[in-house]
PyMOL Python script that loads the backbone (N, CA, C, O; Angstrom):
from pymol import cmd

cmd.read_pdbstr("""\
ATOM      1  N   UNK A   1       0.858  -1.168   0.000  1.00  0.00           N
ATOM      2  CA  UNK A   1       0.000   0.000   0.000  1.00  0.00           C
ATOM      3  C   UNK A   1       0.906   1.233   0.000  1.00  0.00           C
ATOM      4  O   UNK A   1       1.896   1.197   0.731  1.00  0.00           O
ATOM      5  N   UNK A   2       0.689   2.243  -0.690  1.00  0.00           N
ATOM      6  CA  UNK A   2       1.630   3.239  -1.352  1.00  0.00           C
ATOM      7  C   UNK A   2       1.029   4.276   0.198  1.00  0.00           C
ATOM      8  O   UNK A   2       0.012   4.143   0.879  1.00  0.00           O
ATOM      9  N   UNK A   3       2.093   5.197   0.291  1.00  0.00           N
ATOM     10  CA  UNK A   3       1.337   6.385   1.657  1.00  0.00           C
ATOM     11  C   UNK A   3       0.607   6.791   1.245  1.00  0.00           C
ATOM     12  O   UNK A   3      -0.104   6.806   2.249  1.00  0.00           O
ATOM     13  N   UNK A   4      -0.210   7.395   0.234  1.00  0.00           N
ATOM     14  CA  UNK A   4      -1.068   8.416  -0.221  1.00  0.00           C
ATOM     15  C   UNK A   4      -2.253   7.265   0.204  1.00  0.00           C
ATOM     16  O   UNK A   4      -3.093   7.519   1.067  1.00  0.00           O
ATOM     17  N   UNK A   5      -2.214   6.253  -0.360  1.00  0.00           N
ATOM     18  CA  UNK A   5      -3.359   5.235   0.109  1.00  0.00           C
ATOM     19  C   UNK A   5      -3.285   5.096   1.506  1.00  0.00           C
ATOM     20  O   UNK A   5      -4.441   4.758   1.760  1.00  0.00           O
ATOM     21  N   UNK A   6      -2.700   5.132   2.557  1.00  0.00           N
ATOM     22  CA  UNK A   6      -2.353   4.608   3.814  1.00  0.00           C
ATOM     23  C   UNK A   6      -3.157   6.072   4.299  1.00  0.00           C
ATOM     24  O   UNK A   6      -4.174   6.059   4.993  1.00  0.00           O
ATOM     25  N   UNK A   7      -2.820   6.708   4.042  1.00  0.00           N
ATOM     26  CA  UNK A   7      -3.517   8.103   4.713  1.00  0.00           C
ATOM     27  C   UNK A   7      -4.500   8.294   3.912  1.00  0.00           C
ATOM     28  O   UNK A   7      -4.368   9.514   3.813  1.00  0.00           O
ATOM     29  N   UNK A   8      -5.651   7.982   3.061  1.00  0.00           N
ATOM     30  CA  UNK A   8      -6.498   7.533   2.722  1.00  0.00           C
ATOM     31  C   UNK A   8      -7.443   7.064   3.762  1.00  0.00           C
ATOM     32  O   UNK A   8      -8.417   7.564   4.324  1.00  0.00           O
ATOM     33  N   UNK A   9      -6.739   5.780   3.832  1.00  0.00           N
ATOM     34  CA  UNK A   9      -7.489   4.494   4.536  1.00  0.00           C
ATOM     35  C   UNK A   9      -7.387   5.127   6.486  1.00  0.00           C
ATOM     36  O   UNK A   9      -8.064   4.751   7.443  1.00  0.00           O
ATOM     37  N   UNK A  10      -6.248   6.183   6.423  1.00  0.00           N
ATOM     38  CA  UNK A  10      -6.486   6.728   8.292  1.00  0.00           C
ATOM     39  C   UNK A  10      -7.300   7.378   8.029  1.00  0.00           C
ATOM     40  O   UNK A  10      -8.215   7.190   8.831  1.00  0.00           O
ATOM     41  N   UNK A  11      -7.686   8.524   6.905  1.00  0.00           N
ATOM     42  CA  UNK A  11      -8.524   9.567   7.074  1.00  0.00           C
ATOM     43  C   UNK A  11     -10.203   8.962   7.092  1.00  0.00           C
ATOM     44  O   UNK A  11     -11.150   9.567   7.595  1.00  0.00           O
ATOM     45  N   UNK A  12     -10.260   7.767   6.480  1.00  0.00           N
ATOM     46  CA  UNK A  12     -11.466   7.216   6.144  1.00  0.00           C
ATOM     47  C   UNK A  12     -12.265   6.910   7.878  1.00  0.00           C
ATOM     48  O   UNK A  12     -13.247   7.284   8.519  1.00  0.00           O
ATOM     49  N   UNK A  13     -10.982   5.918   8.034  1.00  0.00           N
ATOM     50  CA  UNK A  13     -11.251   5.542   9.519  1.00  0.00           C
ATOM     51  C   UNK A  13     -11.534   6.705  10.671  1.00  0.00           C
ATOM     52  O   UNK A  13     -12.245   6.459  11.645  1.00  0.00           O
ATOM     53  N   UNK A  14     -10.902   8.004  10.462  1.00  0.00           N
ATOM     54  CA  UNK A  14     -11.216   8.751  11.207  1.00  0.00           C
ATOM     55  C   UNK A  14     -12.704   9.331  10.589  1.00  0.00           C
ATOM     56  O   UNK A  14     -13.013  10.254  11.342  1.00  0.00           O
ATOM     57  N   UNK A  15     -13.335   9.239   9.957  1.00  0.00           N
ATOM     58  CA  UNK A  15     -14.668  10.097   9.731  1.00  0.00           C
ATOM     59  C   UNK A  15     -15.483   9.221  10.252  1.00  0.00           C
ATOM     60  O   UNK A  15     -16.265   9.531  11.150  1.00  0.00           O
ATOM     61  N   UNK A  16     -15.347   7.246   9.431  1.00  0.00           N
ATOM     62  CA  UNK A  16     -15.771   6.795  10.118  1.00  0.00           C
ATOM     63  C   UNK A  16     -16.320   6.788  11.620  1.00  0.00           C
ATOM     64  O   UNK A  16     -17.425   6.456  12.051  1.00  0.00           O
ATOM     65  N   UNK A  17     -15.436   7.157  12.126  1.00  0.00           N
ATOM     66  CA  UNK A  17     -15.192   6.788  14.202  1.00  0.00           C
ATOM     67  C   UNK A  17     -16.035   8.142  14.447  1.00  0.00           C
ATOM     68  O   UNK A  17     -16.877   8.123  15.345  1.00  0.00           O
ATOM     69  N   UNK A  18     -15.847   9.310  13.694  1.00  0.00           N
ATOM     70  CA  UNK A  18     -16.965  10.373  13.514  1.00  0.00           C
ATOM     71  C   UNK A  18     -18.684   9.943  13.668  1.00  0.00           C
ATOM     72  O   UNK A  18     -19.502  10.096  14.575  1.00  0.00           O
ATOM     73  N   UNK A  19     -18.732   9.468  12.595  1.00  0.00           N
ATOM     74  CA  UNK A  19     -19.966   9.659  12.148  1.00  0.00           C
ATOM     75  C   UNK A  19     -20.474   8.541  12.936  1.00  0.00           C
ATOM     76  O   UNK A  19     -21.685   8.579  12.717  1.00  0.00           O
ATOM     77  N   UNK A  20     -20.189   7.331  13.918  1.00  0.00           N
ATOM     78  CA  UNK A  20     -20.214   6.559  14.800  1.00  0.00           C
ATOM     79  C   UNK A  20     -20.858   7.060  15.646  1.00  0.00           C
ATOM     80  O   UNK A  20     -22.054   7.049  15.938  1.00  0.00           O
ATOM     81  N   UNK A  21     -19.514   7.760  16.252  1.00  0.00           N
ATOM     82  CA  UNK A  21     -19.850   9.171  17.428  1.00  0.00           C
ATOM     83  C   UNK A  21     -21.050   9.742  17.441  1.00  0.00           C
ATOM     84  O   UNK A  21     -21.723   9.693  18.470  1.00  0.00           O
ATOM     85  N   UNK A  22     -21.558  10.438  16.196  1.00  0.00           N
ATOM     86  CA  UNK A  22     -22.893  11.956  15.946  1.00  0.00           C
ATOM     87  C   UNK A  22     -23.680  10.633  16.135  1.00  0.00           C
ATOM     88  O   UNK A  22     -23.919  10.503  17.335  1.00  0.00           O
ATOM     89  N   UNK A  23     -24.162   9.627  15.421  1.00  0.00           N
ATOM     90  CA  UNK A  23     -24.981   9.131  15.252  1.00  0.00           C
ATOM     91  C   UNK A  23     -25.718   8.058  17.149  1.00  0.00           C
ATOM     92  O   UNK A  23     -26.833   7.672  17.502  1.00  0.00           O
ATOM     93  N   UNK A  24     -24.692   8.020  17.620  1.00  0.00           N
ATOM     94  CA  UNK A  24     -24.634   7.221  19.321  1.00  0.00           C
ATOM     95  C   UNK A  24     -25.409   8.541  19.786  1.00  0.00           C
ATOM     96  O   UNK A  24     -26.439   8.361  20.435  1.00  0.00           O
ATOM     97  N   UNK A  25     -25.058   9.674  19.548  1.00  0.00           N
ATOM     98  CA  UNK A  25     -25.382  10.726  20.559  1.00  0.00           C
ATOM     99  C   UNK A  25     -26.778  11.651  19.953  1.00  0.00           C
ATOM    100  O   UNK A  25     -27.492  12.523  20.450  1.00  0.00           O
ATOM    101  N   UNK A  26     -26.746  11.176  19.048  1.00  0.00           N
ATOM    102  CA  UNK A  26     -28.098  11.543  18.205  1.00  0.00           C
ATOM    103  C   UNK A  26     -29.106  10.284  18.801  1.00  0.00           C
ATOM    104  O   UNK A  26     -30.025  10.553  19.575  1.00  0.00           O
ATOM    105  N   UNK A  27     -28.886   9.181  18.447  1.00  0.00           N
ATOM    106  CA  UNK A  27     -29.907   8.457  19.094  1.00  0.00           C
ATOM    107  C   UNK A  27     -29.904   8.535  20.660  1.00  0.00           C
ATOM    108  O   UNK A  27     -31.037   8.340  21.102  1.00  0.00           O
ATOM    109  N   UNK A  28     -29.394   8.658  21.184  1.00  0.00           N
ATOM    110  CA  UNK A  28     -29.402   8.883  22.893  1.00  0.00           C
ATOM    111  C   UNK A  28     -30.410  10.349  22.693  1.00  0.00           C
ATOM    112  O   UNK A  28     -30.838  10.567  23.827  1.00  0.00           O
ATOM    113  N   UNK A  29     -30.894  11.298  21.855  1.00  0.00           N
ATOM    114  CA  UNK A  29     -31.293  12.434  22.376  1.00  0.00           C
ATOM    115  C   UNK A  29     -32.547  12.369  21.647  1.00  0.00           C
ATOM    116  O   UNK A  29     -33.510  13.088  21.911  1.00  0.00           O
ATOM    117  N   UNK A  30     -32.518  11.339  20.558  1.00  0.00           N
ATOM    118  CA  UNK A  30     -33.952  11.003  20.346  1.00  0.00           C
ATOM    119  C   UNK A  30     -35.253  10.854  21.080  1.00  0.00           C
ATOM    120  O   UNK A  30     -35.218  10.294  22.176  1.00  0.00           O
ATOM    121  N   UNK A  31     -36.037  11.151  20.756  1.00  0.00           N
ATOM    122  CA  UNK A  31     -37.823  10.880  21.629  1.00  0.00           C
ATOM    123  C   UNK A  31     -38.208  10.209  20.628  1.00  0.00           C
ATOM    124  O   UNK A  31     -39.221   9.842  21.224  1.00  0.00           O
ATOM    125  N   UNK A  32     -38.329   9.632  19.467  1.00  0.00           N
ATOM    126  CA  UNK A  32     -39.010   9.354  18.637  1.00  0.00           C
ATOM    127  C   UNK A  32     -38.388   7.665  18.510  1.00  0.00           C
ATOM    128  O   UNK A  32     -37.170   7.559  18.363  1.00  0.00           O
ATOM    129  N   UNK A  33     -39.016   6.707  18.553  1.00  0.00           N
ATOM    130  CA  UNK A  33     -38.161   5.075  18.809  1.00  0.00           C
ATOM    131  C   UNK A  33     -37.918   4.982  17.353  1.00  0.00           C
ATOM    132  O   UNK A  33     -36.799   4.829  16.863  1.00  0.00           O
ATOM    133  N   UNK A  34     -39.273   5.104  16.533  1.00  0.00           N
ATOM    134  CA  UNK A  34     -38.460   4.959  15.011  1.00  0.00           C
ATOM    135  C   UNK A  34     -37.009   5.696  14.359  1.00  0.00           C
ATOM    136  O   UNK A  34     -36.227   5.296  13.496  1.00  0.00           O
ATOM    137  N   UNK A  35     -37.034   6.651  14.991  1.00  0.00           N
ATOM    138  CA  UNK A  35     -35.757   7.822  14.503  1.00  0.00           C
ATOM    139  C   UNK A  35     -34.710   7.334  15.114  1.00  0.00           C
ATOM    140  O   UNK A  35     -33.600   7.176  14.607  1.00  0.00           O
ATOM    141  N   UNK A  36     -35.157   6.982  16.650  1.00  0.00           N
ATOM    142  CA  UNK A  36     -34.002   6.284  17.430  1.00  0.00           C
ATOM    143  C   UNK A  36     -33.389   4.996  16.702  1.00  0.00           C
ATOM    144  O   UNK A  36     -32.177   4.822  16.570  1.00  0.00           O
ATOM    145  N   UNK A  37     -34.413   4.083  16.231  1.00  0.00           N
ATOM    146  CA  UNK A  37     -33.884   2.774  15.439  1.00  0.00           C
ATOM    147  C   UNK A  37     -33.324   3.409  14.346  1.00  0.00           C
ATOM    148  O   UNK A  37     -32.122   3.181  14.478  1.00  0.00           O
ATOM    149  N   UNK A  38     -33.468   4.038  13.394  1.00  0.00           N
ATOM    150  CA  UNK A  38     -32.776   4.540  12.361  1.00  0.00           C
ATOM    151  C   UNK A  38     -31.181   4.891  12.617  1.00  0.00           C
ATOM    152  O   UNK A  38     -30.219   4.379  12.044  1.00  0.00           O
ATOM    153  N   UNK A  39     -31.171   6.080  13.809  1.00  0.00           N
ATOM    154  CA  UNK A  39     -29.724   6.325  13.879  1.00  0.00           C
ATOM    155  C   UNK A  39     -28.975   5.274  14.447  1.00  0.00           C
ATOM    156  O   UNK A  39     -27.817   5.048  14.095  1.00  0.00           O
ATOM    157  N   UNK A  40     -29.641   4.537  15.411  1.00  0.00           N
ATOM    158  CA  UNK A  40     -28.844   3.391  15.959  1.00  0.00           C
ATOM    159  C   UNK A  40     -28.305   2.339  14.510  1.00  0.00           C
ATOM    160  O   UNK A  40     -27.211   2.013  14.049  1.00  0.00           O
ATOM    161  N   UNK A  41     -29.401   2.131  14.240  1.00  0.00           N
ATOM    162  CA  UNK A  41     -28.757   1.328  12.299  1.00  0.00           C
ATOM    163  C   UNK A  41     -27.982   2.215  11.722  1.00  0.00           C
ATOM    164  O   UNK A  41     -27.085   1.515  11.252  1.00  0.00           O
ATOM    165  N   UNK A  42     -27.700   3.551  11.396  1.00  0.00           N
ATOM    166  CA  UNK A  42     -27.132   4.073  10.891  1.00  0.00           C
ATOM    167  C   UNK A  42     -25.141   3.924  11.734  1.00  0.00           C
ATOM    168  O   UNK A  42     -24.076   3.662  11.174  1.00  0.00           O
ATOM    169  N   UNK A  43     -25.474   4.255  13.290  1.00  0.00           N
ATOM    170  CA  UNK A  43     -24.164   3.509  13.727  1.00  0.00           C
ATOM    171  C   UNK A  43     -23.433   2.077  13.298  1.00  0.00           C
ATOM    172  O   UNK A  43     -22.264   1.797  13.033  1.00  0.00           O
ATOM    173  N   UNK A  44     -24.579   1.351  13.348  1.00  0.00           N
ATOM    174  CA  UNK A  44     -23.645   0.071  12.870  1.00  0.00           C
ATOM    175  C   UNK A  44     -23.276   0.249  11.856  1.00  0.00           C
ATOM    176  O   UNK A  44     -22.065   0.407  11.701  1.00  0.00           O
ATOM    177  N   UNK A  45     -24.147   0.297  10.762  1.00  0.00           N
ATOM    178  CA  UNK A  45     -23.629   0.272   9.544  1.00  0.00           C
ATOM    179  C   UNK A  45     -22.373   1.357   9.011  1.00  0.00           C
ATOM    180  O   UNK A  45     -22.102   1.456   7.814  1.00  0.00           O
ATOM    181  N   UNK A  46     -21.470   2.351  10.352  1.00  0.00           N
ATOM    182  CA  UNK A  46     -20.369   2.984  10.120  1.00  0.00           C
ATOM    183  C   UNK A  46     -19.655   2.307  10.788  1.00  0.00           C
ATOM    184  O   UNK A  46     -18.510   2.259  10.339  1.00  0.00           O
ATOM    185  N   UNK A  47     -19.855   1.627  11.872  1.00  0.00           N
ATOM    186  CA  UNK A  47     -18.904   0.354  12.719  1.00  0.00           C
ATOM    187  C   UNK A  47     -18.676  -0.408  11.735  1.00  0.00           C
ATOM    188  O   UNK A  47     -17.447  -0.426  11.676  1.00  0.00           O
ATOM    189  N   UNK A  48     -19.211  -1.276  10.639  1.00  0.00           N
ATOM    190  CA  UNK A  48     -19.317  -2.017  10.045  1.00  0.00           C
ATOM    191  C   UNK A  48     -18.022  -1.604   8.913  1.00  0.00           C
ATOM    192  O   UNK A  48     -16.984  -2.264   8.944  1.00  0.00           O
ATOM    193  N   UNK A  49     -18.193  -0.460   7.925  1.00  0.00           N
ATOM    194  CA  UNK A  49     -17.253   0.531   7.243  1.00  0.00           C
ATOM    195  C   UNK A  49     -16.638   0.339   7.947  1.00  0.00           C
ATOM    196  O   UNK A  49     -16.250  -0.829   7.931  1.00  0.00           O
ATOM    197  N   UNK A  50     -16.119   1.139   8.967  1.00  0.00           N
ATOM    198  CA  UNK A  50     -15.138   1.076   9.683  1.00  0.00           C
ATOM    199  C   UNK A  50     -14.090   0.178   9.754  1.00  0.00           C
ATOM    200  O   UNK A  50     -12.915   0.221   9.391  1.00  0.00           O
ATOM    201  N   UNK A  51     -15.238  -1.185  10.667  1.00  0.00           N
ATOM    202  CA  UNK A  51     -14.462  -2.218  10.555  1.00  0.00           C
ATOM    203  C   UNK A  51     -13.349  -3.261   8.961  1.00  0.00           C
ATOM    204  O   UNK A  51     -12.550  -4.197   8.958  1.00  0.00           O
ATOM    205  N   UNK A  52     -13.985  -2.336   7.858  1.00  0.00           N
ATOM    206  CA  UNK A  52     -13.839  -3.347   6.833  1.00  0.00           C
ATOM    207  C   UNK A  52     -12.502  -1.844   6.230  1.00  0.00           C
ATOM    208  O   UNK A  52     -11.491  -2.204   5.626  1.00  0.00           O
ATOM    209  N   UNK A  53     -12.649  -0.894   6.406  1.00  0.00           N
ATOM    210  CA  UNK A  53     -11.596   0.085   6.414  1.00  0.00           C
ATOM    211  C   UNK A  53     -10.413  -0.616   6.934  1.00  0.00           C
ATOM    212  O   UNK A  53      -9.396  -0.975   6.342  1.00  0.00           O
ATOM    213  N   UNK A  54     -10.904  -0.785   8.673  1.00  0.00           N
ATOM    214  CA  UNK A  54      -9.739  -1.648   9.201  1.00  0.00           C
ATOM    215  C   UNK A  54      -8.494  -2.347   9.036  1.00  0.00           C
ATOM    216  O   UNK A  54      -7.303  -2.262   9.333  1.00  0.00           O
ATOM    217  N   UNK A  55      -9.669  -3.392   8.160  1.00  0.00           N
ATOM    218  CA  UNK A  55      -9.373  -4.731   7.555  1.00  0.00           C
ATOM    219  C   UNK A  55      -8.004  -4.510   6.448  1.00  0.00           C
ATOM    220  O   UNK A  55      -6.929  -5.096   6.323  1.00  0.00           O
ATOM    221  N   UNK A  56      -8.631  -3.396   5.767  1.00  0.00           N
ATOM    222  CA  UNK A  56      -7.325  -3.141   4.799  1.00  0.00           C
ATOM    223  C   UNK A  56      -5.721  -2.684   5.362  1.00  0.00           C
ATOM    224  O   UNK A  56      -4.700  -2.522   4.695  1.00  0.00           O
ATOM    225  N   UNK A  57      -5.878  -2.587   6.447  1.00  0.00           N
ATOM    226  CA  UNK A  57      -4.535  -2.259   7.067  1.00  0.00           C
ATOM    227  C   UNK A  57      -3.712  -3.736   7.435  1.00  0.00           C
ATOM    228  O   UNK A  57      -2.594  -3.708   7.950  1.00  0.00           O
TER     229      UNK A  57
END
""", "prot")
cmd.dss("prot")
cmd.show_as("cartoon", "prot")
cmd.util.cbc("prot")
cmd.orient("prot")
């Protein structure tokens, strides 16, 4: 993996671990359970990215 790709694949992981973050603290401030299930799915499925970001290291 060339650096330009390597810092790629950190910067990815860092938005990832971001958008993890907004989305945990968005559903914690939810009132609404459907909206709440949405952002909570929306976390995994950046854990998930994340994890497969990971993977390429």
């Amino acid at each position: 993996m060339t650096e330009k790709e390597l810092l790629y694949v950190e910067d990815a992981l860092g938005h990832e671990q971001y958008f993890q973050t907004q989305c945990r603290d968005i559903a914690g401030r939810m009132q609404d359970g459907e909206l709440r299930n949405f952002a909570q799915q929306m976390e995994q499925k950046h854990s998930e990215i994340f994890s497969s970001f990971l993977g390429l290291l």
